[in-house]
PQR file with spaces between the fields and no chain letter, atoms N, CA, C, O and H, PARSE charges and radii, in Angstrom:
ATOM       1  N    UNK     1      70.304   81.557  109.126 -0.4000 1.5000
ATOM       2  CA   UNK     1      70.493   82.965  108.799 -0.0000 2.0000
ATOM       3  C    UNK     1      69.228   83.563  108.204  0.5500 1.7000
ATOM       4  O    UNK     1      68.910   84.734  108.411 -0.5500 1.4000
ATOM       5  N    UNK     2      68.535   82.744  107.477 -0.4000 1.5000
ATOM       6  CA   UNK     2      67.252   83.408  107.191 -0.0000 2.0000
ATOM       7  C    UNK     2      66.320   84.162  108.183  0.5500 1.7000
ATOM       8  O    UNK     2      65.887   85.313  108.242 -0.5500 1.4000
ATOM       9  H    UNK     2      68.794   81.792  107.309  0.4000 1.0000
ATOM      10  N    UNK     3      66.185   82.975  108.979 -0.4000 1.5000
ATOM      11  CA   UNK     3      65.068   84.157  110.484 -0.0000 2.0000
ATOM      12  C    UNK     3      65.735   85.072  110.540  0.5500 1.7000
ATOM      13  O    UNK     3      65.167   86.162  110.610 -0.5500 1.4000
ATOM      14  H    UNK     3      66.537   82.041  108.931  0.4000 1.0000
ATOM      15  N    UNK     4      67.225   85.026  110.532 -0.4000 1.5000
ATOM      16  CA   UNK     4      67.593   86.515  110.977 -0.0000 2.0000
ATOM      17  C    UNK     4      67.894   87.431  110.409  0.5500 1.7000
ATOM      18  O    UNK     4      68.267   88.543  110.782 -0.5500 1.4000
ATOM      19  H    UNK     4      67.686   84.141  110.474  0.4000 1.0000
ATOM      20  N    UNK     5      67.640   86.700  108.809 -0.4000 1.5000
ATOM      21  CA   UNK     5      67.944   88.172  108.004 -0.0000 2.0000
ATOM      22  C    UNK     5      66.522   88.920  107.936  0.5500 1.7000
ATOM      23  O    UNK     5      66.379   90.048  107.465 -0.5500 1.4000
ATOM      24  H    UNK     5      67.337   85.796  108.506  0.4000 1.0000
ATOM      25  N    UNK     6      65.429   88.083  108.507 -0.4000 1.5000
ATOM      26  CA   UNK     6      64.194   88.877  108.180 -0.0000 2.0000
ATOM      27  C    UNK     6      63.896   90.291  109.123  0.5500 1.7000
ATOM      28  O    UNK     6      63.052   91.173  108.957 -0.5500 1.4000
ATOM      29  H    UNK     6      65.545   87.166  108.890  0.4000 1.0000
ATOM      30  N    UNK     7      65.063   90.107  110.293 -0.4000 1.5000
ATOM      31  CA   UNK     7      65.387   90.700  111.392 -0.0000 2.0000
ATOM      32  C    UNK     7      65.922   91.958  111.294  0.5500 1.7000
ATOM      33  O    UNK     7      65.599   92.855  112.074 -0.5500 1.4000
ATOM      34  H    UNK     7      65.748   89.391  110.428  0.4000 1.0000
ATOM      35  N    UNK     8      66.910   92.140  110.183 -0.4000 1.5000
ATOM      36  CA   UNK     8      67.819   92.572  109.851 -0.0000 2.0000
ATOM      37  C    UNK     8      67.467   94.041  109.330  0.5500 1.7000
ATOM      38  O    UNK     8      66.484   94.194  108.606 -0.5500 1.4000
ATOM      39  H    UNK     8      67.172   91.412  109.550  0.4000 1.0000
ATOM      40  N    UNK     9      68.561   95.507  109.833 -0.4000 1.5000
ATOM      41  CA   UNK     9      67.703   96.646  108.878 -0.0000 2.0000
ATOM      42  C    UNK     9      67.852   96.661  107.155  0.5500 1.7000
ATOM      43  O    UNK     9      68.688   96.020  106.520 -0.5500 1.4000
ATOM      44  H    UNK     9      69.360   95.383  110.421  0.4000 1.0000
ATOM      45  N    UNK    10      67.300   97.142  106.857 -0.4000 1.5000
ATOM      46  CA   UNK    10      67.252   97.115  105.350 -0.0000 2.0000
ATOM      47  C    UNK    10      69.034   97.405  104.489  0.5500 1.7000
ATOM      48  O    UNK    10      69.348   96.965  103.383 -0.5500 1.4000
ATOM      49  H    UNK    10      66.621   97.664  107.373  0.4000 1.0000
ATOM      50  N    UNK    11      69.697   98.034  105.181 -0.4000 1.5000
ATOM      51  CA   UNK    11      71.167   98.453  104.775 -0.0000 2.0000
ATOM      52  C    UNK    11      72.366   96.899  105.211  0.5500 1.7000
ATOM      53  O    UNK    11      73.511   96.614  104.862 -0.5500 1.4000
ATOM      54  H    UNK    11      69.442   98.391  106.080  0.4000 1.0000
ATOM      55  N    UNK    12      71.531   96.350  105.948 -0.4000 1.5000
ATOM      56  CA   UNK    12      72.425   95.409  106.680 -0.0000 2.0000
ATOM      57  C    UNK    12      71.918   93.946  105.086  0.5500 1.7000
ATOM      58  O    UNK    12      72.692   93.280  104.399 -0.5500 1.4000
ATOM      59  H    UNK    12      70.600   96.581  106.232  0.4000 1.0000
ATOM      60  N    UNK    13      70.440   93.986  105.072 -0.4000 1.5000
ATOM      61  CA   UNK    13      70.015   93.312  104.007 -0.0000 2.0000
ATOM      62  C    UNK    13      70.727   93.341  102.461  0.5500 1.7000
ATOM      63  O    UNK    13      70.833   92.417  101.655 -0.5500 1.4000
ATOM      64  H    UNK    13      69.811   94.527  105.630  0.4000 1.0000
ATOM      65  N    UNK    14      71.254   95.007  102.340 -0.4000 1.5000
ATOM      66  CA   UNK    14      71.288   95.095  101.116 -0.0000 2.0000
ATOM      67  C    UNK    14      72.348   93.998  101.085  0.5500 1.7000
ATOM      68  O    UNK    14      72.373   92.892  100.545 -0.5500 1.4000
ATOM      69  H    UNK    14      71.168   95.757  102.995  0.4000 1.0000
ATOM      70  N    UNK    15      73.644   95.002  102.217 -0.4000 1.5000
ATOM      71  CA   UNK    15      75.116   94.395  102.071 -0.0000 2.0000
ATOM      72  C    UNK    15      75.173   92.823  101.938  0.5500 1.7000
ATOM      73  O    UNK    15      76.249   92.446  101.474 -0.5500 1.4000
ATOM      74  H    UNK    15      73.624   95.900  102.656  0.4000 1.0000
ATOM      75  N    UNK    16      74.271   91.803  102.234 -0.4000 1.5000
ATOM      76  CA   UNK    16      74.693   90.538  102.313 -0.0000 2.0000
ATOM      77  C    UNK    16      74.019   90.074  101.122  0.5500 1.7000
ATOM      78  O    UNK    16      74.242   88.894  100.854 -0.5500 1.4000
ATOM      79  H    UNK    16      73.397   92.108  102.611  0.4000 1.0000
ATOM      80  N    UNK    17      73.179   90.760  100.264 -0.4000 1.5000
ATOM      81  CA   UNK    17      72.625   90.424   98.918 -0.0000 2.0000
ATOM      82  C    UNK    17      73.769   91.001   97.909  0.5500 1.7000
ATOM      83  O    UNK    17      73.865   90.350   96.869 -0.5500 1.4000
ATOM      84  H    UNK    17      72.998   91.719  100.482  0.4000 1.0000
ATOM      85  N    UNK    18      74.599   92.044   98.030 -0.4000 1.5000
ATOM      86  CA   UNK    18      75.775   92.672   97.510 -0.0000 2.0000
ATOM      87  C    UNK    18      77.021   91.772   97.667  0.5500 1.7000
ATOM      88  O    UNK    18      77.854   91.702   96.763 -0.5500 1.4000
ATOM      89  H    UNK    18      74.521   92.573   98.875  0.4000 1.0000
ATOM      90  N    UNK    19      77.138   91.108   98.783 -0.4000 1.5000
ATOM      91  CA   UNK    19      78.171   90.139   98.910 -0.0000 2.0000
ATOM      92  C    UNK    19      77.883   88.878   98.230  0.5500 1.7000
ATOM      93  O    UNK    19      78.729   88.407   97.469 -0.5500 1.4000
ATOM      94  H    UNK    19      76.461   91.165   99.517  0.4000 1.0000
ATOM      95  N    UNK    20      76.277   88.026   98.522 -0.4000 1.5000
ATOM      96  CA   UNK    20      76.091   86.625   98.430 -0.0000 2.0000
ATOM      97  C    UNK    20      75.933   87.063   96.382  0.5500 1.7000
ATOM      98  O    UNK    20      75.458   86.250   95.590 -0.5500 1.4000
ATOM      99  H    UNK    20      75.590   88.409   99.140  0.4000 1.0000
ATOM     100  N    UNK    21      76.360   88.214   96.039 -0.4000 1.5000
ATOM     101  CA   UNK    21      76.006   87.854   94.573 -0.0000 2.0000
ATOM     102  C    UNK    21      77.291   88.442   94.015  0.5500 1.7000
ATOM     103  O    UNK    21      77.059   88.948   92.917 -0.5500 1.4000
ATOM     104  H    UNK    21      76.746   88.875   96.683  0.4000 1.0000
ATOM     105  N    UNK    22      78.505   88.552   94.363 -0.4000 1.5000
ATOM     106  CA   UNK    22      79.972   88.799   93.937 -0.0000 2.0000
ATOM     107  C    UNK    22      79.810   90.381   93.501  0.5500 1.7000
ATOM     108  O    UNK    22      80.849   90.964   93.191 -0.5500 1.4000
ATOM     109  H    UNK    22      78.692   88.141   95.255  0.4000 1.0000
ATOM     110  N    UNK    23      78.915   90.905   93.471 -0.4000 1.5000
ATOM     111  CA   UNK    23      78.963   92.478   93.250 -0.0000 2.0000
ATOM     112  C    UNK    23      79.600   93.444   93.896  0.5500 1.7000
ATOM     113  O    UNK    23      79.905   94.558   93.470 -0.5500 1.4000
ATOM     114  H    UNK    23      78.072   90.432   93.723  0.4000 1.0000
ATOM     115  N    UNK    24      79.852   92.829   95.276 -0.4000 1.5000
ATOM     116  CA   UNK    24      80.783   93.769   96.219 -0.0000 2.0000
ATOM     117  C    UNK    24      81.243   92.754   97.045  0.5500 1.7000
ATOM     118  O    UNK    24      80.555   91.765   97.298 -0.5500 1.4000
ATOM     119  H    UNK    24      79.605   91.924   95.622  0.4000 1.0000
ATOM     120  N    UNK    25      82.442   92.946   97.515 -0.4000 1.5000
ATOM     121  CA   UNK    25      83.246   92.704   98.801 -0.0000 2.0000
ATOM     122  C    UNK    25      83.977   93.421   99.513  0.5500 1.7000
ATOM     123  O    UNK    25      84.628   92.995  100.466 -0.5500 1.4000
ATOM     124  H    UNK    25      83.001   93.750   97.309  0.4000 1.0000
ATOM     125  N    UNK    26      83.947   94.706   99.089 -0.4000 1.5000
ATOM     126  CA   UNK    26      83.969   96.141  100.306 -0.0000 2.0000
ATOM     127  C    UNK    26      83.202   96.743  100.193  0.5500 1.7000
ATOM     128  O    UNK    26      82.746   96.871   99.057 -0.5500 1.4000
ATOM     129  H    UNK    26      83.418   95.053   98.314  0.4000 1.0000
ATOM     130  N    UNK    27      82.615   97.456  101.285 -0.4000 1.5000
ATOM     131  CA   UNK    27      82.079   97.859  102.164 -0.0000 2.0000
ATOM     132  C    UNK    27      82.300   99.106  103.016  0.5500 1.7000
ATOM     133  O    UNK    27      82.999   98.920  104.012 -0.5500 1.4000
ATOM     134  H    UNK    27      82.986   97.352  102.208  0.4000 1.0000
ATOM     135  N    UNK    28      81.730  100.624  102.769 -0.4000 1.5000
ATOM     136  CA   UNK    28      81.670  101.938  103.419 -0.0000 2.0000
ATOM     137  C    UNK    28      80.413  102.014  104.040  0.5500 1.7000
ATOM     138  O    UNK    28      79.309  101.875  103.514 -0.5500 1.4000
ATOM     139  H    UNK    28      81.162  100.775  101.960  0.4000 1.0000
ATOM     140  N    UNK    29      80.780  102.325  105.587 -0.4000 1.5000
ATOM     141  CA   UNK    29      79.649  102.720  106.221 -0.0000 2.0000
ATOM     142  C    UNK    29      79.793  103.926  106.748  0.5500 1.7000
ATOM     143  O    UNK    29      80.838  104.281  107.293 -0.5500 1.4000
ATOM     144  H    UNK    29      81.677  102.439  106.015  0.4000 1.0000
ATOM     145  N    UNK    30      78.666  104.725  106.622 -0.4000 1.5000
ATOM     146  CA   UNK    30      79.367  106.180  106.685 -0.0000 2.0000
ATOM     147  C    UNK    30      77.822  106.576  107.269  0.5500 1.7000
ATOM     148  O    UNK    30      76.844  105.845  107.112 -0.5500 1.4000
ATOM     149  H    UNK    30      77.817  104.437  106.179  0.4000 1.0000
ATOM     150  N    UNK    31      77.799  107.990  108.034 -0.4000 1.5000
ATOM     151  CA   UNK    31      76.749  108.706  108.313 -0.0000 2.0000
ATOM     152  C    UNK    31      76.632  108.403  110.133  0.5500 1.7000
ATOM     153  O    UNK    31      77.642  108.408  110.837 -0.5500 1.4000
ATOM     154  H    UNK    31      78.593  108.584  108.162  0.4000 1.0000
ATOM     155  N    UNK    32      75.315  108.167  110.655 -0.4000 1.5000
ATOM     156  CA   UNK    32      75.306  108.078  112.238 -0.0000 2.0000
ATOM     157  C    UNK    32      76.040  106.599  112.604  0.5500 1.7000
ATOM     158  O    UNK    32      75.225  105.827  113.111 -0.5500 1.4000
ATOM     159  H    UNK    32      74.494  108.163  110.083  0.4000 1.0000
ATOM     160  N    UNK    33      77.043  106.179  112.497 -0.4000 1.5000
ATOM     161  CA   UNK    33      77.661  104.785  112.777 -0.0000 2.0000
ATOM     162  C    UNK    33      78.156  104.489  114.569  0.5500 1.7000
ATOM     163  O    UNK    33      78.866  103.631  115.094 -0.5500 1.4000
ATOM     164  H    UNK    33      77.705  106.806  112.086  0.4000 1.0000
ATOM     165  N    UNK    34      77.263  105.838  115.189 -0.4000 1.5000
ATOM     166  CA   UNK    34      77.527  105.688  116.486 -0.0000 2.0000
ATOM     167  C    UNK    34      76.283  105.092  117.160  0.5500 1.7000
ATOM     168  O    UNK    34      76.343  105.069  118.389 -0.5500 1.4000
ATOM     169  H    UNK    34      76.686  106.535  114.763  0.4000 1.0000
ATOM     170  N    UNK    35      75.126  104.589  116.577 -0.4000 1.5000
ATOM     171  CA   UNK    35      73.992  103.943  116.860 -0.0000 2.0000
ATOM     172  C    UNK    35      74.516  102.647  117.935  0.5500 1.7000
ATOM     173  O    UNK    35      75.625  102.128  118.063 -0.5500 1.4000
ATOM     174  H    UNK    35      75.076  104.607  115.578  0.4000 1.0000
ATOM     175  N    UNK    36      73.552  102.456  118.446 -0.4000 1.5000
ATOM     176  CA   UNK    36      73.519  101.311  119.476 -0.0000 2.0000
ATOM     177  C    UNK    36      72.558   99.935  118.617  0.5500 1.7000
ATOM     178  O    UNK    36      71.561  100.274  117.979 -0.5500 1.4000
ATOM     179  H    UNK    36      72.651  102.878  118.342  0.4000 1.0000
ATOM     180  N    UNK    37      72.908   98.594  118.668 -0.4000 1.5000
ATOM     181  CA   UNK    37      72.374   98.091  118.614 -0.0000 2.0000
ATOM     182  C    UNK    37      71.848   97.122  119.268  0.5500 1.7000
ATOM     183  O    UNK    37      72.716   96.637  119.994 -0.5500 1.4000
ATOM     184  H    UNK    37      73.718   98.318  119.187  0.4000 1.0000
ATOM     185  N    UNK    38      70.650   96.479  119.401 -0.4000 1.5000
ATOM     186  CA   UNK    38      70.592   95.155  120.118 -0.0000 2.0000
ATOM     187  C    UNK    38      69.878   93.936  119.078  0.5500 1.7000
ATOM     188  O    UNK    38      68.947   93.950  118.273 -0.5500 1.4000
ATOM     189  H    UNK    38      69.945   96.873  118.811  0.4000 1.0000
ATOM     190  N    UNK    39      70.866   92.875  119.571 -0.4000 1.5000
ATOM     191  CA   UNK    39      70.530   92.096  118.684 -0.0000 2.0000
ATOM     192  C    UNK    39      71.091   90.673  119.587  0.5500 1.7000
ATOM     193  O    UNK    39      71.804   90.530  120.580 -0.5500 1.4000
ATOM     194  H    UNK    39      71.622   92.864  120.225  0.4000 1.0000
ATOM     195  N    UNK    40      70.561   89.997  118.918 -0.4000 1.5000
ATOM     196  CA   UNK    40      71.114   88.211  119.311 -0.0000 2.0000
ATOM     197  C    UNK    40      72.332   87.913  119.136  0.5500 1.7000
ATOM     198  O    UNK    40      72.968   88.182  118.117 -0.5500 1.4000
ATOM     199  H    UNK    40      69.982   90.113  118.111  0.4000 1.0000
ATOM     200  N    UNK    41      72.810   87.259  120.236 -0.4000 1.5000
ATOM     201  CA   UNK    41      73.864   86.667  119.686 -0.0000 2.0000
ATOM     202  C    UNK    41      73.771   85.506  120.683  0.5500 1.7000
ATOM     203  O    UNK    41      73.611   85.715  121.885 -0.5500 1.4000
ATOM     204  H    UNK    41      72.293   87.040  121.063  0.4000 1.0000
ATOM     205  N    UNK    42      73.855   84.497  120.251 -0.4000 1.5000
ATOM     206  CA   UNK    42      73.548   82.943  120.603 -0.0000 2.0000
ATOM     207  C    UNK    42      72.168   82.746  120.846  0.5500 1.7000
ATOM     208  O    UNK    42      71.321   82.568  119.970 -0.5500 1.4000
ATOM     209  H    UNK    42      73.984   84.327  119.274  0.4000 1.0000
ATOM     210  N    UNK    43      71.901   82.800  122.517 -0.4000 1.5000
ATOM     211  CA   UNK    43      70.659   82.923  123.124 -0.0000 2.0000
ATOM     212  C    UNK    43      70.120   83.685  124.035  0.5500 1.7000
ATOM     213  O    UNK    43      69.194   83.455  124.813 -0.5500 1.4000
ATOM     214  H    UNK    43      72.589   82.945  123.228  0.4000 1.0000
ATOM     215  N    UNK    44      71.272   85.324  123.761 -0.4000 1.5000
ATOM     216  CA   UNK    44      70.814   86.310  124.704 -0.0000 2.0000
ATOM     217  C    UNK    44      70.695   87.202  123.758  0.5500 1.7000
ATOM     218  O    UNK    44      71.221   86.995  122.664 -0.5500 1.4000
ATOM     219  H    UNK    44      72.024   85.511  123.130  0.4000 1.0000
ATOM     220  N    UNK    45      69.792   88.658  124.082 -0.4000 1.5000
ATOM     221  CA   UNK    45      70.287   89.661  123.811 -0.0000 2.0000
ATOM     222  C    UNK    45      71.065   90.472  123.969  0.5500 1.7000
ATOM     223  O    UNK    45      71.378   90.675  125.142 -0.5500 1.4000
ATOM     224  H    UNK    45      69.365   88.826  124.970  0.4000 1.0000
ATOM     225  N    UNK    46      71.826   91.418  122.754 -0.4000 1.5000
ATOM     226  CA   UNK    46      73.179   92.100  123.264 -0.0000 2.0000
ATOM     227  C    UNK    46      72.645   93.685  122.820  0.5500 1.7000
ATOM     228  O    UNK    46      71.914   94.065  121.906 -0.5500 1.4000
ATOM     229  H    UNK    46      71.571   91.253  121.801  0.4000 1.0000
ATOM     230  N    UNK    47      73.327   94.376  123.854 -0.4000 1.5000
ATOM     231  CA   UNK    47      72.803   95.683  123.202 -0.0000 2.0000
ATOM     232  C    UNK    47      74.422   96.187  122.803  0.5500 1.7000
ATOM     233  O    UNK    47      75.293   96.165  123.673 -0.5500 1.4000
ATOM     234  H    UNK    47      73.921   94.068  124.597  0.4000 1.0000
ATOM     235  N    UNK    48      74.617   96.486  121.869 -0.4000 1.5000
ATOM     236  CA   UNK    48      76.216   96.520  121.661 -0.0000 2.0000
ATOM     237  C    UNK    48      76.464   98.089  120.238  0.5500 1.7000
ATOM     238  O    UNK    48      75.549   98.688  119.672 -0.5500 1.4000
ATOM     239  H    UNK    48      73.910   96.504  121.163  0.4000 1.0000
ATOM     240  N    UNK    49      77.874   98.302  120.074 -0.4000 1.5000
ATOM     241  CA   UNK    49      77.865   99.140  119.313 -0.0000 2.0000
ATOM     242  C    UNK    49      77.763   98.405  117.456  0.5500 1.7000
ATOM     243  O    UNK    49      77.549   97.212  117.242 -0.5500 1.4000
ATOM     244  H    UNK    49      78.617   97.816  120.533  0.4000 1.0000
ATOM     245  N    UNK    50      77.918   99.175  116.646 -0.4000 1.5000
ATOM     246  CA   UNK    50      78.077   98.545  115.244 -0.0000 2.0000
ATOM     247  C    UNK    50      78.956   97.557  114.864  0.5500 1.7000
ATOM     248  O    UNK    50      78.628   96.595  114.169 -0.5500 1.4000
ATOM     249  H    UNK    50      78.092  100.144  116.820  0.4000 1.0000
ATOM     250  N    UNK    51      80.405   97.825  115.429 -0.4000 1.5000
ATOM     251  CA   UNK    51      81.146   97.105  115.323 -0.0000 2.0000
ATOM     252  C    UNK    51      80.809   95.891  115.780  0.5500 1.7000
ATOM     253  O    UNK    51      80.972   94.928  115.031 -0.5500 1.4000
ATOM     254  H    UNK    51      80.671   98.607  115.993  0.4000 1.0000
ATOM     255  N    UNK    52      80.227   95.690  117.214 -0.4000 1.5000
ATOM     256  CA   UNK    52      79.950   94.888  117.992 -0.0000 2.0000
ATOM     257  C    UNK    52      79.050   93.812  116.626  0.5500 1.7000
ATOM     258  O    UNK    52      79.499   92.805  116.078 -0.5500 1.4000
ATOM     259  H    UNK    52      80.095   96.473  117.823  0.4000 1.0000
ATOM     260  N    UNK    53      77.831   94.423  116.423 -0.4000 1.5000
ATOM     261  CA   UNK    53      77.091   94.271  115.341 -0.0000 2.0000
ATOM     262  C    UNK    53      77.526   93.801  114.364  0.5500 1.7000
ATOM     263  O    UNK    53      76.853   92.829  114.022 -0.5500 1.4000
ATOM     264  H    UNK    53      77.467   95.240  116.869  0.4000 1.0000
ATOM     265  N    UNK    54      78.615   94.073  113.502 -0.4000 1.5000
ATOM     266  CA   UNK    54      79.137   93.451  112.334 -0.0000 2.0000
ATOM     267  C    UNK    54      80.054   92.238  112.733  0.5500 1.7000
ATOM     268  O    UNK    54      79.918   91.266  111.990 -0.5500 1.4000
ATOM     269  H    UNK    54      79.163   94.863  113.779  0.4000 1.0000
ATOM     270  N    UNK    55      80.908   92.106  113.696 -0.4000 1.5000
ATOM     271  CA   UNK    55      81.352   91.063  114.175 -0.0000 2.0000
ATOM     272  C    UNK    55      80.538   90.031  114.880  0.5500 1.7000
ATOM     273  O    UNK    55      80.981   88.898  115.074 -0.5500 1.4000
ATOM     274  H    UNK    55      81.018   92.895  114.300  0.4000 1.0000
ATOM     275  N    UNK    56      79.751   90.283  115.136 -0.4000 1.5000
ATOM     276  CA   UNK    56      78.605   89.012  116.123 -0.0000 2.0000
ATOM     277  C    UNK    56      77.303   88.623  115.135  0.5500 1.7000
ATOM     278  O    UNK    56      76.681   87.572  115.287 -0.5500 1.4000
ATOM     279  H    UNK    56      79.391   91.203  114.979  0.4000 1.0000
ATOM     280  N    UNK    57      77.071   89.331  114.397 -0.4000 1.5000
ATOM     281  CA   UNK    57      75.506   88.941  113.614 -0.0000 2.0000
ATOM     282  C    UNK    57      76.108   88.859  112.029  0.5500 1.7000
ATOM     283  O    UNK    57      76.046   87.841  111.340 -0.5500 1.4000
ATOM     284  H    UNK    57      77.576   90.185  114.273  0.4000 1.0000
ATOM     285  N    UNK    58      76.737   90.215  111.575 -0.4000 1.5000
ATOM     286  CA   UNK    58      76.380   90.399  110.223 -0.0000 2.0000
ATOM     287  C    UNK    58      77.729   89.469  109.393  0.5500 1.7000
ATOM     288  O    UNK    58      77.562   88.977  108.277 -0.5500 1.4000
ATOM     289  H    UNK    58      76.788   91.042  112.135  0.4000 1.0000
ATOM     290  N    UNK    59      78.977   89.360  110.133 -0.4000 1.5000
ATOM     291  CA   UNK    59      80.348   88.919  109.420 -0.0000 2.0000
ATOM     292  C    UNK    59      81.091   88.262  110.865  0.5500 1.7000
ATOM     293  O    UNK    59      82.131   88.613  111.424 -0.5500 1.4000
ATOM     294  H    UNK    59      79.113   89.760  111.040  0.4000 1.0000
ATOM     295  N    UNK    60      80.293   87.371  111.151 -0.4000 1.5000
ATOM     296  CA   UNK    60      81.201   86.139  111.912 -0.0000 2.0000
ATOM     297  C    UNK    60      82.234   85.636  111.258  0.5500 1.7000
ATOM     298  O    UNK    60      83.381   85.640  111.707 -0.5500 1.4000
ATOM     299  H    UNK    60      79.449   87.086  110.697  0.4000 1.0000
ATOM     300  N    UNK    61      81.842   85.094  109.977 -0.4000 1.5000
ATOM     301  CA   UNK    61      83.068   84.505  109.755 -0.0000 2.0000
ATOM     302  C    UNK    61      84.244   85.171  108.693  0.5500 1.7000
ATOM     303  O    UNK    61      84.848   84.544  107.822 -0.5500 1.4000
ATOM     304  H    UNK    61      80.911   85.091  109.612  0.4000 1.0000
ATOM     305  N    UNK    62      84.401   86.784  109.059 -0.4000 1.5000
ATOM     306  CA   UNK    62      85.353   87.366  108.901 -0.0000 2.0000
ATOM     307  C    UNK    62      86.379   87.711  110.285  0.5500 1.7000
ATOM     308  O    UNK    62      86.050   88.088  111.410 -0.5500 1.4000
ATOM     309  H    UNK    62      83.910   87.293  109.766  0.4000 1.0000
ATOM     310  N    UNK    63      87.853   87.395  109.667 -0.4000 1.5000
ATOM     311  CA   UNK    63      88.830   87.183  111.185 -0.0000 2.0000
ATOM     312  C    UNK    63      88.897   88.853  111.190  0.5500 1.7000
ATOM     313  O    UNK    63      88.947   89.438  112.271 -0.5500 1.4000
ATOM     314  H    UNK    63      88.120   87.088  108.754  0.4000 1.0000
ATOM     315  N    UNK    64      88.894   89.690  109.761 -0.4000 1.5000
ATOM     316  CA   UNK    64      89.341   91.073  109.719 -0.0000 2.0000
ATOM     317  C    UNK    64      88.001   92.107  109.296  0.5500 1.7000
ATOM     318  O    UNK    64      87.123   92.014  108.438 -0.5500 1.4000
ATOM     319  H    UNK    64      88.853   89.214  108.883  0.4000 1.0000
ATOM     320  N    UNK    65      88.278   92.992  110.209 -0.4000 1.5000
ATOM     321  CA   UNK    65      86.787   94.014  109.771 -0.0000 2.0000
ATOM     322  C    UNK    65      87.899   95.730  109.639  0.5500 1.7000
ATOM     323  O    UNK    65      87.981   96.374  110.685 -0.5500 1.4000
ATOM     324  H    UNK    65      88.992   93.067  110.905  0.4000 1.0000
ATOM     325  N    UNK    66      88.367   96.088  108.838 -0.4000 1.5000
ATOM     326  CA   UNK    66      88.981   97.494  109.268 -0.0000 2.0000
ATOM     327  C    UNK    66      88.237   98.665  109.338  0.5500 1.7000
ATOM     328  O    UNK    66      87.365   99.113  108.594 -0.5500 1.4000
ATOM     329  H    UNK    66      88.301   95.565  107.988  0.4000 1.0000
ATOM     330  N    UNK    67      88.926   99.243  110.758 -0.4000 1.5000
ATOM     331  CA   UNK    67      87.948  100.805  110.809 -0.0000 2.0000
ATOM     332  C    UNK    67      89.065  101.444  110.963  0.5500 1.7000
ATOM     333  O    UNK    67      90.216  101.265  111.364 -0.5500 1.4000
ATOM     334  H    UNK    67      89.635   98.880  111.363  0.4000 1.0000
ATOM     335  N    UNK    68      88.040  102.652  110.301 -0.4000 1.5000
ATOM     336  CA   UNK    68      89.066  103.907  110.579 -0.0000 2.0000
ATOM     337  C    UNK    68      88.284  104.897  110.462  0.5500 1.7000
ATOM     338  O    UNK    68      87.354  104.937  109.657 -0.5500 1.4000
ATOM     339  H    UNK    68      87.105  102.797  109.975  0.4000 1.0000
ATOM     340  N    UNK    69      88.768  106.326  111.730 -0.4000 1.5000
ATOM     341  CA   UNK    69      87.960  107.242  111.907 -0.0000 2.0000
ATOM     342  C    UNK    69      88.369  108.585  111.232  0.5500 1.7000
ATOM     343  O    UNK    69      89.137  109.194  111.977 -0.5500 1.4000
ATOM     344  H    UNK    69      89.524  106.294  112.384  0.4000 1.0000
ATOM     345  N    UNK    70      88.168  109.116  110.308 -0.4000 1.5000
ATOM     346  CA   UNK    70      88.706  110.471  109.630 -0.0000 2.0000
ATOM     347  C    UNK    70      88.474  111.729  110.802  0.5500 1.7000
ATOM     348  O    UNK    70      87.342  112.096  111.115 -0.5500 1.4000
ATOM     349  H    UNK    70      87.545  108.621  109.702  0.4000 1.0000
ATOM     350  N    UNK    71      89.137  112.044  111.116 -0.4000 1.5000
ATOM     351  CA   UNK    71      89.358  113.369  112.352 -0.0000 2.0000
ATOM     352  C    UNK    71      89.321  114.686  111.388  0.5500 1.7000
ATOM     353  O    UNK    71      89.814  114.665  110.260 -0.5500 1.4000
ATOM     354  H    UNK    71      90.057  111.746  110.861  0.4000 1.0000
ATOM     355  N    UNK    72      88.820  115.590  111.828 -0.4000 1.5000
ATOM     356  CA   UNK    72      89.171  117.052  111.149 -0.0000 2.0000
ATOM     357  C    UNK    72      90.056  117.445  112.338  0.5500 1.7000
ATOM     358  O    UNK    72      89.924  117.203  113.538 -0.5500 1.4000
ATOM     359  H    UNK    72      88.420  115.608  112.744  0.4000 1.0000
ATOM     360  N    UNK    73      91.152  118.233  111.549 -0.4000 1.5000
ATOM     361  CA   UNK    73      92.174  118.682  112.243 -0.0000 2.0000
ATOM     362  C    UNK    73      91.451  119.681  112.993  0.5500 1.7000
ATOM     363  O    UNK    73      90.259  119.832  112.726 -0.5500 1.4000
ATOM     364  H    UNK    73      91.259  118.430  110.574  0.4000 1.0000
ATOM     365  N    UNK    74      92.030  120.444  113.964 -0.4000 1.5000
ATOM     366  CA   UNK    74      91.705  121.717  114.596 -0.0000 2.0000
ATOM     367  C    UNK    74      92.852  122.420  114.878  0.5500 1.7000
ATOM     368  O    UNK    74      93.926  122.018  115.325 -0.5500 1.4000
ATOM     369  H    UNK    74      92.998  120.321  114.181  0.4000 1.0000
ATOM     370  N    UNK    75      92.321  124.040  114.411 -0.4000 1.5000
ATOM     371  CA   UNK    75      93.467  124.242  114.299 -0.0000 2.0000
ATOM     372  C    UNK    75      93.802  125.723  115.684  0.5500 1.7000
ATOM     373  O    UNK    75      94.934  126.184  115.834 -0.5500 1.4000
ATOM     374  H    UNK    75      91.449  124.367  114.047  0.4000 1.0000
């Protein structure tokens, strides 16, 4: 995990220094979360969404990740 945290953007860095030190274990991601990423996963590259991203690189070994999208009504 080290090579790849050197990899890693700086927000993705904080969160696993926030976790590996009991200071947090939730987690808001908020702002452009529709970004694309590409990143490794085994021995290919993946170009995938965030989610994709937090389940394959950043929190493998979480079984549960919850999202939820706040809608403004229209009226």
């Amino acid at each position: 995990m080290s090579h790849l945290r050197e990899t890693l953007p700086e927000w993705a860095k904080e969160m696993i220094a926030l976790y590996e030190s009991d200071s947090a274990n939730q987690f808001i991601l908020y702002g452009n979360i529709y970004d694309r990423f590409l990143f490794e996963a085994g021995s290919e590259a993946v170009h995938g969404s965030l989610v994709d991203f937090l389940k394959r690189v950043l929190m493998p070994q979480f079984d549960v990740i919850l999202i939820t999208i706040l809608a403004t009504g229209s009226e």
